[in-house]
N, C-alpha and C positions, 0 to 999 in steps of 0.2 A: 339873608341875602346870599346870593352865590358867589362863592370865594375862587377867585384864580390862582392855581396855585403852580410856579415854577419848577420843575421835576429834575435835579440836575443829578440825580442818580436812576438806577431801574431798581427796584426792590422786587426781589423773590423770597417771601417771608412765609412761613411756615404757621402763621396764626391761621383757625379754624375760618373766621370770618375774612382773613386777608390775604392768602394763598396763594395770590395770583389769580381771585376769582374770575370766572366769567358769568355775567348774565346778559341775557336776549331779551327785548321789551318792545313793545309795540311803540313806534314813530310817535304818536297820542302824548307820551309820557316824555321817552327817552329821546330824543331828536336827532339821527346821527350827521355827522358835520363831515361829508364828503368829501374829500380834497380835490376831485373835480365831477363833472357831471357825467359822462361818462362811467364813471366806476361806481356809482352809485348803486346799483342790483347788489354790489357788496355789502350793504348794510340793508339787504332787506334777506336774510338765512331763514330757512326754515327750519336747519339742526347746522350746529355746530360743537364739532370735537375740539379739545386743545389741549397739550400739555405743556407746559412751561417749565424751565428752569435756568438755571444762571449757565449752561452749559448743554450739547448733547449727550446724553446718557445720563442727567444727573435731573431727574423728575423731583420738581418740588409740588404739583399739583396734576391732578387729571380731572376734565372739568366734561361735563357733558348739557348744551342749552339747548332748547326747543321753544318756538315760536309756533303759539295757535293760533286757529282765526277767535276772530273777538276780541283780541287785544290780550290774551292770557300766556302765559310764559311758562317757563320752569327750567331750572340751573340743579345740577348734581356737583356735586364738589366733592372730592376724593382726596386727602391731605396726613399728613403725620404733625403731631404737635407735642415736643418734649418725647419724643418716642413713642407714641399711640397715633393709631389709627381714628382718622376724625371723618366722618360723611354729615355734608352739609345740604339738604335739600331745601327749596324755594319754589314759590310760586308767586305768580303775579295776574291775579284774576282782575278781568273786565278794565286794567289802566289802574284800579280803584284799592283795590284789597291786596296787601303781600304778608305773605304764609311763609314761616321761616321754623325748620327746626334742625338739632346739633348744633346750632348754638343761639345763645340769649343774646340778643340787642344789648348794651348798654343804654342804660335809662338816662331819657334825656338826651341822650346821640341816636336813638336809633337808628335815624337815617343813616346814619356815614357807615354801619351793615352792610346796607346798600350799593353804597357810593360808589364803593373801589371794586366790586363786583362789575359795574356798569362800566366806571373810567377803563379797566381791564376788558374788557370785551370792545369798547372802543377801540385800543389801543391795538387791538390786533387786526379789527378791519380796515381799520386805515391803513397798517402794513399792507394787508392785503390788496386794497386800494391801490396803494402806492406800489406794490408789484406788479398789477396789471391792470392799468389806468385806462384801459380799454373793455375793463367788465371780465365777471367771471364767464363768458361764454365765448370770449376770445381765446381761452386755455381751450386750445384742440388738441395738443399735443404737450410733452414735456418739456420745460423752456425752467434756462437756468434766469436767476435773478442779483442782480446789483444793482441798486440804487444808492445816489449819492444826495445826500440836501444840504450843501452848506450855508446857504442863508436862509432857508424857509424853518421856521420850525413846525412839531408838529401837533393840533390844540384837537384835545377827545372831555369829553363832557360826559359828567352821570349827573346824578337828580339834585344836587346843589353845588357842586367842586366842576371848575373849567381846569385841566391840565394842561400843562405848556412842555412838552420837549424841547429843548429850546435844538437851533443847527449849531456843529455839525452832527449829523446823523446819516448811517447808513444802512443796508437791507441789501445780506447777501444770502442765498438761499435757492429755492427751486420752486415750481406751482406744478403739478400736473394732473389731467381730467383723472378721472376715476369711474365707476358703474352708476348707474341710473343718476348722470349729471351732473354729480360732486366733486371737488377739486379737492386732490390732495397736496397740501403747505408743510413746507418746512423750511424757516426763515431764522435769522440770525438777526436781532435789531442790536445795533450800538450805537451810541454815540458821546463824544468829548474827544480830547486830543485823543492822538492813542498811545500814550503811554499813562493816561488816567481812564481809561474807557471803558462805559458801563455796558453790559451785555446781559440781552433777553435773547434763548431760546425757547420759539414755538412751533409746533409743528400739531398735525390734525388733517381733519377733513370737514369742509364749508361743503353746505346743500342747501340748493336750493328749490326744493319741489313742491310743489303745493300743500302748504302748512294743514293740519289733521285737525279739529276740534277735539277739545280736554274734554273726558266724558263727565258728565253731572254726578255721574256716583262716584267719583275717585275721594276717598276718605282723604280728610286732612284733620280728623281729630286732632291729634298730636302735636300738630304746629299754636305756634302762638301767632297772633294775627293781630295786622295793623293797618288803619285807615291812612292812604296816600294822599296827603293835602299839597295840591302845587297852587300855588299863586303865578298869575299869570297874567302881563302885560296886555293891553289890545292888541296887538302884533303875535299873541302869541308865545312869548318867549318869560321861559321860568325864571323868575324873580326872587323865589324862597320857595322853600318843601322843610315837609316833617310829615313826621310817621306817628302815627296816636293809636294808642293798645285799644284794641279790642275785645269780648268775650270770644272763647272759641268758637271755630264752626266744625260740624259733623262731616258734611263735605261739599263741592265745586256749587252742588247746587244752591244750599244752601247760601253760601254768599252771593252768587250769581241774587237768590230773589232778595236779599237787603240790600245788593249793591248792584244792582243791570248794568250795564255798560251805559254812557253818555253817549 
């Protein structure tokens, strides 16, 4: 079942698989939860940069996601763990098949691999959202950013975990356009009193230009791969998910013809 889960810190953790990931997934799967309608083109990117850390100038992750047409994905992850350098890549073919390698699922959890990868890429387009609740094509120019929510909190969802920010919370920072349509972020999320208050620095560039098709020969030997099971209400709305081991595949096309898109 899908667990809710209360968030009363921000964690920027240095695990391979928890970094402050981000990943990009087609609507189909991942559903993103708007804060209003309006700002909604914010959760539909076709590339998205981000670095995160508990601070400016102090990188705990550099993350790079792309959104294809067909519902296919793919997340770069760049991280240090115990003092090594960790690169984590992913793919997420046709809604149906995800391809993970630099690091092993845990058995039995795979999903939650996932999870915080997705709640994390949530969490920053909401910010985004909530900087400019007018859509990313209202940024014509550089405009500074503070927002304040003391009663609202704020709720981002991956493939079985709902997160709760709870208020108060605030977002202080900057948005501005950039070349061929992207907007470049760099935000400040905190919230709790402030003399206990937790802080995420991110900052990047959101694009949104018509998404490229993943080409059929891009090998993914390498990855270990797993079949995406969601259970799903008539309305719709995910109920349970898990992730069940696969044999390898050779590459895109290959899963593409044991798994076409729905």
């Amino acid at each position: 079942m899908r667990r809710i889960v209360e968030s009363r810190g921000i964690r920027v953790r240095a695990a391979a698989i928890a970094a402050a990931a981000i990943a990009l997934t087609a609507p189909e799967v991942f559903a993103a939860d708007a804060p209003v309608p309006a700002s909604e083109a914010w959760f539909s990117p076709s590339r998205v940069s981000v670095e995160l850390a508990a601070a400016p100038g102090q990188t705990a992750a550099s993350l790079e996601a792309e959104a294809f047409r067909g519902g296919d994905s793919r997340i770069r992850l760049d991280t240090t763990e115990n003092g090594k350098p960790v690169h984590v890549e992913m793919y997420v073919i046709g809604n149906r098949v995800w391809l993970v390698k630099g690091v092993r699922p845990t058995e039995g959890y795979e999903i939650d691999t996932l999870n915080e990868p997705v709640a994390t890429m949530q969490l920053v387009l909401n910010l985004l959202a909530l900087a400019a609740p007018d859509g990313p094509s209202s940024v014509t120019a550089p405009r500074d950013v503070h927002e304040d929510g003391k009663l609202r909190p704020i709720r981002v969802q991956s493939v079985s975990t709902v997160v709760v920010y709870p208020a108060p919370w605030s977002i202080v920072g900057g948005l501005a356009p950039a070349p061929a349509g992207r907007i470049a972020y760099r935000l400040d999320f905190s919230r709790g009193e402030e003399k206990s208050s937790q802080r995420l620095h991110v900052e990047g560039v959101w694009e949104g230009s018509e998404p490229r098709e993943l080409p059929a020969e891009t090998s993914v030997a390498d990855f270990d791969a797993y079949q995406l099971e969601i259970q799903r209400t008539r309305a719709g709305a995910i109920v349970d998910s898990g992730a069940r081991k696969l044999p390898a595949f050779a590459t895109v096309a290959a899963v593409r013809s044991q798994f076409p898109p729905r």
